[in-house]
N, C-alpha and C positions, 0 to 999 in steps of 0.2 A: 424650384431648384432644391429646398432645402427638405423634402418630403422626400424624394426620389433619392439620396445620398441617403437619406434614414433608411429607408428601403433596404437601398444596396446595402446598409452598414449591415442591416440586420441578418441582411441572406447570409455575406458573411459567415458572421460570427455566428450561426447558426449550423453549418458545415463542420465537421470533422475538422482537428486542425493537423493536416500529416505532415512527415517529415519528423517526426519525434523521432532523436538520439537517444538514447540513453546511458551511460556509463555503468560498466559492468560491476556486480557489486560480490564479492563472495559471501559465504555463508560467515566469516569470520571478521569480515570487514562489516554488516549489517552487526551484529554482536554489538560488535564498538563504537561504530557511530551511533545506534539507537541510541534514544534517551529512557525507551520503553518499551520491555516485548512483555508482553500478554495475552494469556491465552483467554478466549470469549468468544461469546454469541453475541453478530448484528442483533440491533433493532433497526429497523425500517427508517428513511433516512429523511430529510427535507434539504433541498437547495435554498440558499441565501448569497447575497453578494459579498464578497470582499474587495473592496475597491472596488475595479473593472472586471475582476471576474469572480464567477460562481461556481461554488462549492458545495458539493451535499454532505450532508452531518450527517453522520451516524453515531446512534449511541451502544457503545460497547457495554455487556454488562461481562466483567472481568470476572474467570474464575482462579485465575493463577497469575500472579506478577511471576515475570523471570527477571526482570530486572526494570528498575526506578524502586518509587515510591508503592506500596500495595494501594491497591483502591478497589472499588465495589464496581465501577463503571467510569468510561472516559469516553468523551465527546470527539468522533475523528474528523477532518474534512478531507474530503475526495474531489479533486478537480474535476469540474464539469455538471452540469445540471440543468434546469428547466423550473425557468423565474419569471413567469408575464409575458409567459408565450416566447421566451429567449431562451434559446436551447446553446448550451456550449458543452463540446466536447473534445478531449485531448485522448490522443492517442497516450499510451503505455499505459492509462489508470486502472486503477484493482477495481475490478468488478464485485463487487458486495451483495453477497443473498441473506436477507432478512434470516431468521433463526439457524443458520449454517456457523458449524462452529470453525475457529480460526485460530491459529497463530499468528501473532503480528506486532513486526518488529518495528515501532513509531519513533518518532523525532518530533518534536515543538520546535518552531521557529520562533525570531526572539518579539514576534507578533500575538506568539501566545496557539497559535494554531496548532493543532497538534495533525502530526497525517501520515501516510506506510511510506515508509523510506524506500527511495530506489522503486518510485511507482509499483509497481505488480511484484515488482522483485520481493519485497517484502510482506507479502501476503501470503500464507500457506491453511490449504483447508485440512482442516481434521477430520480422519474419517476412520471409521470401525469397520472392520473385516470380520463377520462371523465370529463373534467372540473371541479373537484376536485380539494383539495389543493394537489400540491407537497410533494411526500412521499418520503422517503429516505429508502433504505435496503440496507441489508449485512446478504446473508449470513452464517451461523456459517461457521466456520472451518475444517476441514475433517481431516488435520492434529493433530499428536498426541498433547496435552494441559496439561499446569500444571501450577498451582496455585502460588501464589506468594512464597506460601512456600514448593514446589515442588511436590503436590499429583496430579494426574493425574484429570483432570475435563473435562466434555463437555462442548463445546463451543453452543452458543446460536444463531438464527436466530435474526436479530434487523429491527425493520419495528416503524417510527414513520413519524410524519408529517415532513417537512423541517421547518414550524415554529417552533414545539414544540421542533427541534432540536435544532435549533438556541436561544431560551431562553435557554437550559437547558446549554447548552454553557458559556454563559454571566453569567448564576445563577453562574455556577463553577467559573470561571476566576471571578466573584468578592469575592468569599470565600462561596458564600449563598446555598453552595450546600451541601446535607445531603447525603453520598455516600451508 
């Protein structure tokens, strides 16, 4: 009896878990609630458990603090992984590509974990246009969305330069932001 419920546990929790909500985040609400946005390059990641579930690490190497503490590199966790042949997956998670560069707007819980705020919401890839300036996107969300006051919304595609990003940043954190 108690093999076959192991089994079943594991197909489970092996499966996609759908149904992911997520509440909508703006560009200036992610600002505020981060505890740390940083611009970096993934390094390659490893799954580990916390509690009951697992998370892959990834280590940031930082090349720009926009806001926290400055640091060289910061250790992130990503819901979902593959740990002893136990696969767990969550819908809305940021998909992370080893040497792909990022902006990323994080939060720590008071666990110590640190992770992208507002799942995918808070993940934007860096990317160069033919000697152009560095653009930043994200994205919308594919996952279901709801507003602060819980009515369903779509989520938006966000495409701006890395500067206009980085003022509009500083605008907010010093108050001079009209949301």
């Amino acid at each position: 009896m108690y093999k076959p419920f192991k089994i079943g546990a594991l197909a489970v929790l092996a499966t996609a878990l759908p149904g992911s909500t997520l509440r909508q985040l703006s560009l200036d609400d992610m600002i505020l609630q981060s505890t740390m946005i940083v611009h970096g390059t993934i390094q390659p990641g490893t799954a580990r458990f916390h509690g009951s579930m697992i998370f892959t690490h990834f280590t940031v190497q930082v090349s720009e603090t926009y806001k926290g503490s400055p640091t060289n590199q910061i250790d992130i966790g990503v819901p979902g992984g593959a740990v002893n042949n136990l696969v767990q997956r969550y819908a809305g998670t940021p998909a992370l590509s080893p040497t792909q560069d990022y902006v990323l707007f994080l939060w720590t819980s008071k666990t110590g974990l640190t992770q992208v705020i507002g799942l995918s919401q808070g993940l934007f890839s860096v990317i160069s246009q033919g000697g152009g300036a560095p653009m930043v996107v994200r994205a919308a969300a594919a996952e279901r969305m709801l507003n602060a006051i819980g009515q369903p919304v779509q989520d938006n595609d966000i495409r701006m330069s890395l500067s206009d990003l980085k003022t509009h940043i500083q605008s907010v954190l010093s108050g001079q932001s009209a949301q």
